[in-house]
Phi, psi and omega in degrees: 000119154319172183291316173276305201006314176272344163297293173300332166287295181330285179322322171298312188296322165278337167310307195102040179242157170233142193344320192279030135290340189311308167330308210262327170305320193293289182311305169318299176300302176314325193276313187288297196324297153326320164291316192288315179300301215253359196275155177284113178245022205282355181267312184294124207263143173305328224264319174290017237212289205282314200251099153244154190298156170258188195283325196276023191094316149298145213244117169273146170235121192280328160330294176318009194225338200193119200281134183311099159221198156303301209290334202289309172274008161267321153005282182293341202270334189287280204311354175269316177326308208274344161314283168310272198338337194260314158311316171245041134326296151253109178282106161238205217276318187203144158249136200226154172241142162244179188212146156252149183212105166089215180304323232228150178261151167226137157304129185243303148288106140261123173226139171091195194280148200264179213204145218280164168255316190242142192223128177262103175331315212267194179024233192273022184294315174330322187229030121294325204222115169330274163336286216295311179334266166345295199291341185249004180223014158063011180299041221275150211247153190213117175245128157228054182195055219289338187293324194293309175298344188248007210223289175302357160071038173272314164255184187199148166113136184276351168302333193276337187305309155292336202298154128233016176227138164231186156176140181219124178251110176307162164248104199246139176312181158278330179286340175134153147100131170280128181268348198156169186219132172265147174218155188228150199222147176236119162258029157208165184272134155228159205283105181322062172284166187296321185295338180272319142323307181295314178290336185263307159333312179268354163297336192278316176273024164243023182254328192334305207280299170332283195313313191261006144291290164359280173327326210241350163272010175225136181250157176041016173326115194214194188265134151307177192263144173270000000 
């Protein structure tokens, strides 16, 4: 048995995906999973990492949340290689990696066009924001109809408004419970395949371990004051 394998079954199996992606899922996770160790990352400047744009244009600073150091920005720097890779695989509009902690979703990876960094888990977070969703019903969700959902009163928010493809795939421990979130973004419509599924499924499972060392490096983490 490969290395994910029980990882990757667990998953299918619990999503309700079928199986005859698994071959491809295998494959993929080998490659990232390898990439998480080992990527060259001497081009990703640390400085794009820590200060990146929100959707309104304001500059998230992830420091404030999680301390600016070497080991902490090779860290980021591995999750963006294997982030990219997948992007730019399938190229779409935005990618986003969030880690949970606590009420709250956070940024960890932005590619592609921006987007909000802190996501509030709680009250009506659900149906702002996709990721919020995901992190709270472990669920991963796929709108390939963004007009339809927002119509249907399934999302809410002019963020949405361009958008017509969504998608979030949770990141769930071993132990049970979502560690993070993957999400994804479109402004056009394309035809769902399976490799592209299968890609973004195997980033989820090579992240679990990472994500909940991350989780344990961060205190007093809260939403920001508007």
């Amino acid at each position: 048995m490969g290395l994910y394998d029980a990882a990757i079954d667990n998953y299918l199996n619990e999503q309700g995906i079928d199986k005859q992606i698994k071959k491809i899922v295998r494959e993929q996770a080998n490659v990232l999973g390898i990439l998480l160790q080992h990527a060259n990352t001497e081009s990703i400047l640390p400085e794009t990492l820590w200060k990146t744009k929100n959707r309104d244009d304001s500059i998230f600073d992830l420091s404030n949340y999680w301390q600016q150091n070497d080991d902490n920005t090779k860290i980021l720097q591995n999750l963006y290689a294997v982030s990219d890779t997948v992007f730019g695989q399938h190229k779409c509009n935005h990618l986003s990696l969030f880690v949970v902690h606590n009420d709250i979703l956070l940024r960890l990876i932005t590619i592609g066009s921006s987007n909000d960094a802190v996501l509030n888990l709680g009250e009506d977070g659900w149906q702002k924001h996709l990721a919020a969703r995901v992190a709270t019903s472990a669920w991963l969700n796929i709108c390939d109809d963004c007009s339809l959902w927002l119509q249907n009163n399934d999302l809410s928010g002019s963020h949405y408004n361009n958008a017509k493809r969504l998608w979030a795939l949770p990141i769930c421990r071993k132990t049970g419970g979502v560690v993070g979130v993957l999400y994804g973004e479109d402004k056009i419509n394309k035809t769902w395949q399976s490799d592209l599924l299968a890609s973004w499924i195997a980033l989820a499972i090579v992240l679990p371990d990472l994500l909940e060392n991350i989780q344990s490096m961060f205190t007093n983490i809260s939403l920001p004051e508007k």
